[in-house]
Backbone bond lengths (Angstrom), bond angles and torsions (degrees), N, CA, C in turn:
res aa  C-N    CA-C-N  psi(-1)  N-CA   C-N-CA  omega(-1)  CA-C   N-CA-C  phi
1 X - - - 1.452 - - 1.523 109.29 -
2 X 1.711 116.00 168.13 1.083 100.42 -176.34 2.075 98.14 -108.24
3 X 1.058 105.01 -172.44 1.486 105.24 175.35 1.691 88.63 -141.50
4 X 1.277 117.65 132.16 1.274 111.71 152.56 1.367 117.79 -137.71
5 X 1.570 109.59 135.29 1.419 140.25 -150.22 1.699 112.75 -98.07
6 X 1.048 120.20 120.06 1.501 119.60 168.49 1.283 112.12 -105.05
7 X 1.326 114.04 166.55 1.641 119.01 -169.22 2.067 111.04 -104.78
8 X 1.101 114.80 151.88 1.503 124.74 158.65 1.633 112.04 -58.67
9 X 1.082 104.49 156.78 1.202 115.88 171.13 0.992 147.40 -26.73
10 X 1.155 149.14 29.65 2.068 161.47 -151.66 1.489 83.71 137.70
11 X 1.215 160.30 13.42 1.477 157.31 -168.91 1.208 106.57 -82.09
12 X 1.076 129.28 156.69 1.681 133.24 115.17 1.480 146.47 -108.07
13 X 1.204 120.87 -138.88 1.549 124.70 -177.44 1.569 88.10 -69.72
14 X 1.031 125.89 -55.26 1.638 133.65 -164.63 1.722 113.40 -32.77
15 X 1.617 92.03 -15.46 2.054 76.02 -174.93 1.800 87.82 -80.31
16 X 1.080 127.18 -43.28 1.400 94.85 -139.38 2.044 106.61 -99.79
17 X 1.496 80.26 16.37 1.681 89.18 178.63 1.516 144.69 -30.37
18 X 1.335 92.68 -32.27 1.894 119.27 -165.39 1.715 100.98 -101.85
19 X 1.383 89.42 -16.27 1.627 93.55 -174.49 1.075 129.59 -42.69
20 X 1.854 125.87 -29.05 0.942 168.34 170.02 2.000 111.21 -39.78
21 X 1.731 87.09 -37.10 1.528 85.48 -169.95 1.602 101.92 -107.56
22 X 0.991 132.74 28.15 1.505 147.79 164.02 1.564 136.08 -119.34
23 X 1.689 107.53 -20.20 0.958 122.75 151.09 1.137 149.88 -72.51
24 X 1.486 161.46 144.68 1.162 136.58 -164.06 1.242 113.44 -89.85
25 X 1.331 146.02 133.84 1.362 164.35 140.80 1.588 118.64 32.31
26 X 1.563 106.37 -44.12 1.534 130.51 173.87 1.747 112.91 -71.18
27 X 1.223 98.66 -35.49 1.291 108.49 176.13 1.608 115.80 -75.80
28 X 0.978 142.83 134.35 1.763 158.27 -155.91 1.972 102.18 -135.78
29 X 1.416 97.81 85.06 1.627 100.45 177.19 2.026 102.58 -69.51
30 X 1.076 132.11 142.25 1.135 137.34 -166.10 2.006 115.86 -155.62
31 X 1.537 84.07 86.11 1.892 79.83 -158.66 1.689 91.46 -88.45
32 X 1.522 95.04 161.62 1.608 117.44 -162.87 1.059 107.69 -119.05
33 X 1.724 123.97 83.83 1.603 126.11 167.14 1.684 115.27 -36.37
34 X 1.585 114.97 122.22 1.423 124.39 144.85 1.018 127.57 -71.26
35 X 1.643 134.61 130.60 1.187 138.14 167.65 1.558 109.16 -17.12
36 X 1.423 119.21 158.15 1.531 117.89 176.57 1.488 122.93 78.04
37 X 1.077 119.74 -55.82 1.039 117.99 175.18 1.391 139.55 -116.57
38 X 1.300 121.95 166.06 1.830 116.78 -168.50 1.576 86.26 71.13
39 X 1.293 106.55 -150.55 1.880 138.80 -151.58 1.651 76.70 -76.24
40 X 1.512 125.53 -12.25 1.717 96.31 -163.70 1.982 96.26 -111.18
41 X 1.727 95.01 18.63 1.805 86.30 176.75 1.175 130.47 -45.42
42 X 1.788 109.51 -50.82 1.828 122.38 173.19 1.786 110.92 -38.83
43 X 1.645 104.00 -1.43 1.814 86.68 -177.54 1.309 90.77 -130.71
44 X 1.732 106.81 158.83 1.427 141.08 167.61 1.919 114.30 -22.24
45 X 0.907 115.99 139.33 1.913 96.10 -179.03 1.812 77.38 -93.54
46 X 1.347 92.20 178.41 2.194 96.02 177.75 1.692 84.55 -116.25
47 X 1.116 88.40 168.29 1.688 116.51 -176.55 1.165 126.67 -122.78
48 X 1.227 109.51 -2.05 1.675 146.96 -167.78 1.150 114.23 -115.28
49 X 1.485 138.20 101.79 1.734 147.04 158.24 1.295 99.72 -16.34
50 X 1.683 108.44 -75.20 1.462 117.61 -156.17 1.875 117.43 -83.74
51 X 1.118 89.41 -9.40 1.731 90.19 150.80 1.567 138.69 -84.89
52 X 1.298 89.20 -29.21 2.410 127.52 177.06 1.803 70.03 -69.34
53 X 1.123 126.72 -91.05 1.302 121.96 177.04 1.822 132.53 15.22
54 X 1.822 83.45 -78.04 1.476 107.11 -166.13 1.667 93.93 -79.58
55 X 1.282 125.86 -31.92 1.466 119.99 178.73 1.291 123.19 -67.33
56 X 1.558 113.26 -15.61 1.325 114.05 -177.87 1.781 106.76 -87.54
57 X 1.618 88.13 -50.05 2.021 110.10 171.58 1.790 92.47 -25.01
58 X 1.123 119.01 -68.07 1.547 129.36 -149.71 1.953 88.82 -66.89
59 X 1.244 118.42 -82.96 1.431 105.39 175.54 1.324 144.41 -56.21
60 X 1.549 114.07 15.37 1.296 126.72 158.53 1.137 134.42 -102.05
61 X 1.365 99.12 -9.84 1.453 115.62 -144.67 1.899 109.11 -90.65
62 X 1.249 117.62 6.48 1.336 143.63 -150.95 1.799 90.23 -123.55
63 X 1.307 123.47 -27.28 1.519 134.37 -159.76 1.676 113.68 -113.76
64 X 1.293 117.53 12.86 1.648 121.34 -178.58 1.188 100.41 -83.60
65 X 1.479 141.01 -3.59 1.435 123.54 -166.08 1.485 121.55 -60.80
66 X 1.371 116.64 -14.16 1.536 115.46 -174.21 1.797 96.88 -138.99
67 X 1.567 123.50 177.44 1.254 117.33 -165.40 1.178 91.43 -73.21
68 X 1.451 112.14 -179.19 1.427 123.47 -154.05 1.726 91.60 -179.71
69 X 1.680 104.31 149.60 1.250 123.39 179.55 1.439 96.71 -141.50
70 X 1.965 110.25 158.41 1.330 114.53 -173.67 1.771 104.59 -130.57
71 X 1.240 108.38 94.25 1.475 104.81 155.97 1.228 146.48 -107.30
72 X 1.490 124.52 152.56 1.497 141.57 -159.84 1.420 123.33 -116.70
73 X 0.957 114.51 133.75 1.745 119.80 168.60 1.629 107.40 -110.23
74 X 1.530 109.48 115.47 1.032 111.34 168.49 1.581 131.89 53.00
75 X 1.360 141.27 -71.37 1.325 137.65 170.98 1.956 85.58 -98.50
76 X 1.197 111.66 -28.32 1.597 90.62 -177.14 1.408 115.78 -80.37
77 X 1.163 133.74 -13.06 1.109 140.43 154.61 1.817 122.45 -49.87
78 X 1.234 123.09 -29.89 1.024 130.32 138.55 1.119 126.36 -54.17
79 X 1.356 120.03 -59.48 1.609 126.35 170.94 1.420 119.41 -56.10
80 X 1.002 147.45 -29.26 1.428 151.89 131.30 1.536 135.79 -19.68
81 X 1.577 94.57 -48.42 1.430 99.06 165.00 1.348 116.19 -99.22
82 X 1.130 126.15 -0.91 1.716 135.92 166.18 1.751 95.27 -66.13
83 X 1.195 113.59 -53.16 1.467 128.67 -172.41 1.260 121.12 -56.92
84 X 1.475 114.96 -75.66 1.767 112.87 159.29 1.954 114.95 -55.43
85 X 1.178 110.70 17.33 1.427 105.68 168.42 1.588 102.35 -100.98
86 X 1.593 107.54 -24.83 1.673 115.88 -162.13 1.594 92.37 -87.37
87 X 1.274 115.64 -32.62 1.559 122.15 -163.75 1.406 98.23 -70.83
88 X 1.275 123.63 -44.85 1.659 133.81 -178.20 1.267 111.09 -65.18
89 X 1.689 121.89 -27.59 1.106 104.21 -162.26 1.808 94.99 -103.67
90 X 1.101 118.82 -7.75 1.383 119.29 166.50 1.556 109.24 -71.58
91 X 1.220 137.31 -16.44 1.480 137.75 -146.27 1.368 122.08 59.41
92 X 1.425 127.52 20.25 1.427 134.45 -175.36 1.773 111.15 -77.98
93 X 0.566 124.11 179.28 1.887 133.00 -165.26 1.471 88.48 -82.87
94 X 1.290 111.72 151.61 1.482 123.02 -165.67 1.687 84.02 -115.08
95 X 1.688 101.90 160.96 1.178 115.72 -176.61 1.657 100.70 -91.61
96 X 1.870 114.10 136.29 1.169 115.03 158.43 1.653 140.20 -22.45
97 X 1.736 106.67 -32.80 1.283 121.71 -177.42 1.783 103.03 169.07
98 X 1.617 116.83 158.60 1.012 113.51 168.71 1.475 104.20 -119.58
99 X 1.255 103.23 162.81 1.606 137.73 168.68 1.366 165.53 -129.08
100 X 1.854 77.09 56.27 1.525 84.12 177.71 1.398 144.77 -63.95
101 X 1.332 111.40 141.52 1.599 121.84 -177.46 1.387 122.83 -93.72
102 X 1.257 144.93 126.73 1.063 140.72 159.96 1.420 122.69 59.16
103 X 1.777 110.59 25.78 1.605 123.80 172.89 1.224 114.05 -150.29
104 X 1.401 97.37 145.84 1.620 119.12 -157.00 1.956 113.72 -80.44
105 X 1.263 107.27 139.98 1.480 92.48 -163.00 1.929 122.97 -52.64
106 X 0.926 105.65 157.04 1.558 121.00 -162.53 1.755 95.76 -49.63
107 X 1.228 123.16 -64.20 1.479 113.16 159.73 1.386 145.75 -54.70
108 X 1.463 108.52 16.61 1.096 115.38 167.54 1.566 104.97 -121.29
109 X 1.385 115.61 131.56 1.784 128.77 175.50 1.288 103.44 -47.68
110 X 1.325 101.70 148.26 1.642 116.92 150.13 1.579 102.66 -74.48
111 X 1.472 104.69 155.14 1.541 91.24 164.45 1.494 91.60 -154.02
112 X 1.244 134.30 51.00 1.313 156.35 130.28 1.456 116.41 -106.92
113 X 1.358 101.12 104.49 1.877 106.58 172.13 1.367 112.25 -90.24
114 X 1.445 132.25 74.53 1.416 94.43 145.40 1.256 174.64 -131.64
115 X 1.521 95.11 62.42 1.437 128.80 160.27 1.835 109.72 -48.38
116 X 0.597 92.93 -49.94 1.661 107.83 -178.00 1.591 95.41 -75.11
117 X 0.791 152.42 55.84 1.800 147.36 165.64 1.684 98.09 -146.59
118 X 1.360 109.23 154.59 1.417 129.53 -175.98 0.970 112.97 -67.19
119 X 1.151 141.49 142.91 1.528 151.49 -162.43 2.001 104.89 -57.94
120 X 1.504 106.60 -29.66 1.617 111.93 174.19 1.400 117.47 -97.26
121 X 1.261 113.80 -3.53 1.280 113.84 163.92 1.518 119.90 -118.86
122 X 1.739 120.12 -6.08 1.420 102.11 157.37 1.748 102.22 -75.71
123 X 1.069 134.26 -10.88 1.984 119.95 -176.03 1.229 92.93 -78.67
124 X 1.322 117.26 -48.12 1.606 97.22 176.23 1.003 143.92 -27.24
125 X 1.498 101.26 -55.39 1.931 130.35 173.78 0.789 104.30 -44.38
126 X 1.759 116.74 -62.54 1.133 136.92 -135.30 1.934 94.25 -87.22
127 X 1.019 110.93 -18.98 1.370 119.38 -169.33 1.837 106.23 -74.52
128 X 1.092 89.52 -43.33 1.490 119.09 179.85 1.641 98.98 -60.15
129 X 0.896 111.00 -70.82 1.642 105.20 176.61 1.225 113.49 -42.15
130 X 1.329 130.88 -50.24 1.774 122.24 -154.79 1.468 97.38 117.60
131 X 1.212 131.57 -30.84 1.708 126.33 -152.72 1.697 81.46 -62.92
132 X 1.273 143.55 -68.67 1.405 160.59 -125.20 1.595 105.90 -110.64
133 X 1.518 141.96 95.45 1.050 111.19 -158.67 1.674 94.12 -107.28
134 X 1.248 128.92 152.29 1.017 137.72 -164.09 1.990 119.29 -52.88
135 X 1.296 100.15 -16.40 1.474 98.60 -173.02 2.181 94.52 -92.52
136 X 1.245 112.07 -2.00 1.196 114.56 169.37 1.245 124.74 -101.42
137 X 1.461 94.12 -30.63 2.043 102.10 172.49 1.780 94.73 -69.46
138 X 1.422 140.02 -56.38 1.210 124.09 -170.36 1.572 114.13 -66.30
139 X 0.664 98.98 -14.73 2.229 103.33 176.25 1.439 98.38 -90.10
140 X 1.592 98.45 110.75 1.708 106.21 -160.84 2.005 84.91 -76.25
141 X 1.238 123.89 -20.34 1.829 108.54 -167.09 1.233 95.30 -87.02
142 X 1.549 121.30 -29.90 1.637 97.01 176.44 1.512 111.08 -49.17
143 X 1.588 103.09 -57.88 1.870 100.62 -161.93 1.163 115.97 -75.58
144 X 1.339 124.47 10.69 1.268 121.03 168.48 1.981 105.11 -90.46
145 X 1.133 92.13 -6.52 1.794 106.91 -179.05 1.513 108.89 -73.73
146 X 1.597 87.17 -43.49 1.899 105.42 -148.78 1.796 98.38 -105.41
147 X 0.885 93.11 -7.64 2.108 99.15 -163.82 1.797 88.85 -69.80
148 X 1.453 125.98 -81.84 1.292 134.10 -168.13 1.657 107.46 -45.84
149 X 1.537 123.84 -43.00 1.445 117.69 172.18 1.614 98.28 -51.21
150 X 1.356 126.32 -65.98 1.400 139.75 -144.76 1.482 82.12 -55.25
151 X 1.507 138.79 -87.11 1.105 155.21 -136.11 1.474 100.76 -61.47
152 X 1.621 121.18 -35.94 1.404 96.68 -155.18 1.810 90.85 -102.07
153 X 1.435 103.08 -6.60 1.794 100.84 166.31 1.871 100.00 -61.50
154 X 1.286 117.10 -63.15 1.165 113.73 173.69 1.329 120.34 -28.09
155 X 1.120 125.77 -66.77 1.512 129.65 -178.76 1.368 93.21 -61.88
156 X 1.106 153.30 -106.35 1.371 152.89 -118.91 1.933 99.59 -57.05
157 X 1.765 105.43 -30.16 1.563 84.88 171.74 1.552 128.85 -86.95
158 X 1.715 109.25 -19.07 1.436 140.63 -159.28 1.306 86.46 -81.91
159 X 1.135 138.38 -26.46 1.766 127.24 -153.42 1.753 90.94 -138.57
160 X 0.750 109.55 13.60 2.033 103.00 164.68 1.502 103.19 -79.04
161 X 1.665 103.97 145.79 1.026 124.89 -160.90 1.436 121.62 -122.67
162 X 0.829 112.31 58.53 2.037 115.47 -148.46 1.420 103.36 -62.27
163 X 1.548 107.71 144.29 1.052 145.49 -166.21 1.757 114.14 -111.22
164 X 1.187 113.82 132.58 1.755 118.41 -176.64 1.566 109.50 -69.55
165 X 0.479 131.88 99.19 1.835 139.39 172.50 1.894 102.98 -110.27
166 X 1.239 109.18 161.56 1.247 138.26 171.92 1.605 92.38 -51.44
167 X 1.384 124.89 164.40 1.254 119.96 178.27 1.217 101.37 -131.22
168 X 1.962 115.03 163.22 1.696 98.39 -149.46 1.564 102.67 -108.71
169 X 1.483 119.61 166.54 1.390 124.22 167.55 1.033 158.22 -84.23
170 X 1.644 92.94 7.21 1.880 95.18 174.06 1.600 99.41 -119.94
171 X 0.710 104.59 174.43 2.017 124.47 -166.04 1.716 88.97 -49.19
172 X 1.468 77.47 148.39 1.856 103.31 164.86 1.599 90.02 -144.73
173 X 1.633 92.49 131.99 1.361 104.23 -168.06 1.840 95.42 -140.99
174 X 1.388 93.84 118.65 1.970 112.58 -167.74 1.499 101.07 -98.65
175 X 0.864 108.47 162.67 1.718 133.70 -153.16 1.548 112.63 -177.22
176 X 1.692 99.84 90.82 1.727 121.98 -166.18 2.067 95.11 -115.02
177 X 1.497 110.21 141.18 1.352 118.10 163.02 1.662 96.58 -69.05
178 X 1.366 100.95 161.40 1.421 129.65 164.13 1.394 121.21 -74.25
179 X 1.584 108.22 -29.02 1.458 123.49 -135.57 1.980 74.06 -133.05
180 X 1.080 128.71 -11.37 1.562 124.55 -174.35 1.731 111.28 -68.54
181 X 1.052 123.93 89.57 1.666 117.63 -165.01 1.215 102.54 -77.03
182 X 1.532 133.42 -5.81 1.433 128.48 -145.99 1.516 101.25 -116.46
183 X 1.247 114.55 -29.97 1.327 123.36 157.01 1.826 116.87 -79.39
184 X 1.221 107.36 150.02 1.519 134.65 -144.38 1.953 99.61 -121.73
185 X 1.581 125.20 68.10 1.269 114.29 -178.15 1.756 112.69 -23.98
186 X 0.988 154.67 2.20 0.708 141.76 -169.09 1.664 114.61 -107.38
187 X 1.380 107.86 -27.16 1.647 130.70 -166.74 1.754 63.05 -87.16
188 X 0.767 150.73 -100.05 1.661 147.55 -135.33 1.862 125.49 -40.04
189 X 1.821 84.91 -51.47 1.284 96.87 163.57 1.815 116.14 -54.73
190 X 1.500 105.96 -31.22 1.515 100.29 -164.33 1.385 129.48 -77.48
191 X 1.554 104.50 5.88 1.172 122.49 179.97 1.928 116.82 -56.38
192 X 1.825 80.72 -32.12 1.725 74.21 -175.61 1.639 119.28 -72.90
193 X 1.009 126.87 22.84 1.166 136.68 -167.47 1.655 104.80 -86.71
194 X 1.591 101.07 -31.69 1.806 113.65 179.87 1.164 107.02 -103.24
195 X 1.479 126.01 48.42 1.514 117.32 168.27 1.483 96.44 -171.93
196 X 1.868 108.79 132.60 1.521 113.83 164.21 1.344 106.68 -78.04
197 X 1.303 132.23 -22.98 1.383 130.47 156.29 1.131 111.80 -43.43
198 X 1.806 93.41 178.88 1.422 117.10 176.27 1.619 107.64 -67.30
199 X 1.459 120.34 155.02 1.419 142.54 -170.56 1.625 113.66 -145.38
200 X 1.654 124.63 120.78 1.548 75.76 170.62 2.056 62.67 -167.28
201 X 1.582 108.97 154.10 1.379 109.05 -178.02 1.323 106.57 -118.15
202 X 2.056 111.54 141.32 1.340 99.17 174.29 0.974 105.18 -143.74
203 X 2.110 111.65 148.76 1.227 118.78 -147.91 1.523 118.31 -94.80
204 X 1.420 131.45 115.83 1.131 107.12 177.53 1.317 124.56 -104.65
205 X 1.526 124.01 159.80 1.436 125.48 168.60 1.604 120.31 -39.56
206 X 1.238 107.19 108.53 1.566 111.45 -177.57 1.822 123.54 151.70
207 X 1.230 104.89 151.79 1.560 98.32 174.76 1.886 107.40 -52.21
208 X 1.926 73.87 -147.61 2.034 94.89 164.41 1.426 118.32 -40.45
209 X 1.310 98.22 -65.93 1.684 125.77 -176.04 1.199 121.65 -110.18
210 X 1.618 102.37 69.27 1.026 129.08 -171.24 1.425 102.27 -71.29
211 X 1.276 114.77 -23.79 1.706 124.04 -157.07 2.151 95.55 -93.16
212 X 0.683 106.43 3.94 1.404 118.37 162.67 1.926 123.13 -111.57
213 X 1.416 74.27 -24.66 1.993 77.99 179.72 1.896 109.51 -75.11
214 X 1.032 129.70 -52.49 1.484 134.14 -171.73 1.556 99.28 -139.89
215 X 0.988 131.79 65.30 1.884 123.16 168.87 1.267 124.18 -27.93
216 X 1.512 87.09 -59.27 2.037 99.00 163.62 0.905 136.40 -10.72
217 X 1.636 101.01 -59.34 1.353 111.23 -158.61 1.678 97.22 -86.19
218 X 0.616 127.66 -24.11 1.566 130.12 -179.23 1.478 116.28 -61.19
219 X 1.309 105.92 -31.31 1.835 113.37 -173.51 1.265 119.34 -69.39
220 X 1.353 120.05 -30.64 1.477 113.71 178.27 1.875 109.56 -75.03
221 X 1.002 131.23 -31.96 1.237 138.65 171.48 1.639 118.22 -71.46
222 X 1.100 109.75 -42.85 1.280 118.45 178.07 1.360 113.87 -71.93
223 X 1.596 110.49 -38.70 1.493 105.76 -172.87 1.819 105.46 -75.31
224 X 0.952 117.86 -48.16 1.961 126.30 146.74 1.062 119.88 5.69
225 X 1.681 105.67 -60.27 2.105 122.04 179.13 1.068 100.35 -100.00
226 X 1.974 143.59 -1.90 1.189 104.44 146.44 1.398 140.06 -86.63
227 X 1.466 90.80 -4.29 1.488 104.91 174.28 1.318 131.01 -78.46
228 X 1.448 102.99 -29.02 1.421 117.79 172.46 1.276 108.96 -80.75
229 X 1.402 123.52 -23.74 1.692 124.15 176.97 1.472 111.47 -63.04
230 X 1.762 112.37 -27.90 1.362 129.32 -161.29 1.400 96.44 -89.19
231 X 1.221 130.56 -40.37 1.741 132.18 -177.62 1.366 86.80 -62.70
232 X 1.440 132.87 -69.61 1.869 118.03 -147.67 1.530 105.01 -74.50
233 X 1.098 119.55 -8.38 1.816 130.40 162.41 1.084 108.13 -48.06
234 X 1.284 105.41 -78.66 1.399 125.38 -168.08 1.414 118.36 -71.87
């Protein structure tokens, strides 16, 4: 099967790169460049969910030939389920299961903006998380690189507006840090609200970006729900 991976917020393909050597053989890691950054810097970042959406729709959409799963970190976790909503509504092959990381279900608000903070106090935040690591926040040309990606990822998740749709049928399977203060167990649990499938969230050792702290440890569990996503498929 394939897995394809979206990035957090100022992110790219780069988190889930290595992934490759922890997974088993059957599994096909397949990361999904965002506008702006990596090979796709020369273009605009979007500011818009449901456009981050339609940009991914268009470069995946060539890659359904075998099962396939969709996971998210944090603002991509949003973007994921924006995505298998676009995939459904095209009639395209539905994903085995999704997998969001470290974000609260689509009907539940953010209620941390910070899109709305000053250019020296979103790095801060952002510093605070892990997304920004400090030898890049002091290199004023990096963040003048990374600042406009960061901000307009912010907005496109801070200002999504969710919409009532039918809710979908194969597993949604959540993946919250222990150590994540910013997330709300409850936004996690609420995921099951978008699936007659199975739902069920599990916590791992780690902040926000937990999925940068130990990867490892994540693979034996994860590979578990794609397999089990692949039995109720089939």
């Amino acid at each position: 099967m394939r897995l394809f991976c979206f990035p957090y917020a100022g992110g790219g393909s780069a988190t889930y790169r290595e992934w490759g050597k922890w997974l088993p053989a059957d599994i096909e890691v397949a990361t999904v460049q965002l506008p702006g950054r990596e090979w796709r810097i020369q273009e605009d970042p979007l500011d818009d969910m449901r456009k981050m959406a339609a940009d991914a729709f268009g470069n995946i959409r060539g890659y359904l030939e075998k099962p396939y799963a969709l996971l998210g970190t944090s603002m991509g976790g949003l973007l994921i389920f924006e995505l298998a909503r676009k995939l459904r509504e095209a009639g395209d092959p539905l994903p085995v299961c999704l997998l969001p990381f470290a974000c609260g279900a689509p009907h539940t608000p953010e209620t941390e903006l910070f899109h709305k903070l000053p250019d020296e106090e979103l790095i801060d935040e952002i510093r605070n998380f892990g997304v920004m690591t400090d030898a890049v926040a002091d290199h004023q040309e990096l963040v003048d690189l990374v600042l406009p990606v960061l901000r307009a990822d912010c907005v496109a998740h801070e200002t999504y507006e969710y919409s009532e749709e039918p809710s979908f049928d194969f597993p949604i399977w959540v993946y919250g840090g222990m150590g994540d203060d910013t997330m709300e167990r409850a936004r996690l649990d609420a995921w099951a609200a978008h699936t007659a499938g199975e739902s069920s969230v599990h916590m791992i050792n780690g902040g926000h970006l937990f999925v940068d702290d130990r990867p490892e440890l994540l693979m034996q569990s994860l590979v578990r729900r794609l397999y089990k996503s692949l039995e109720f498929a089939g």
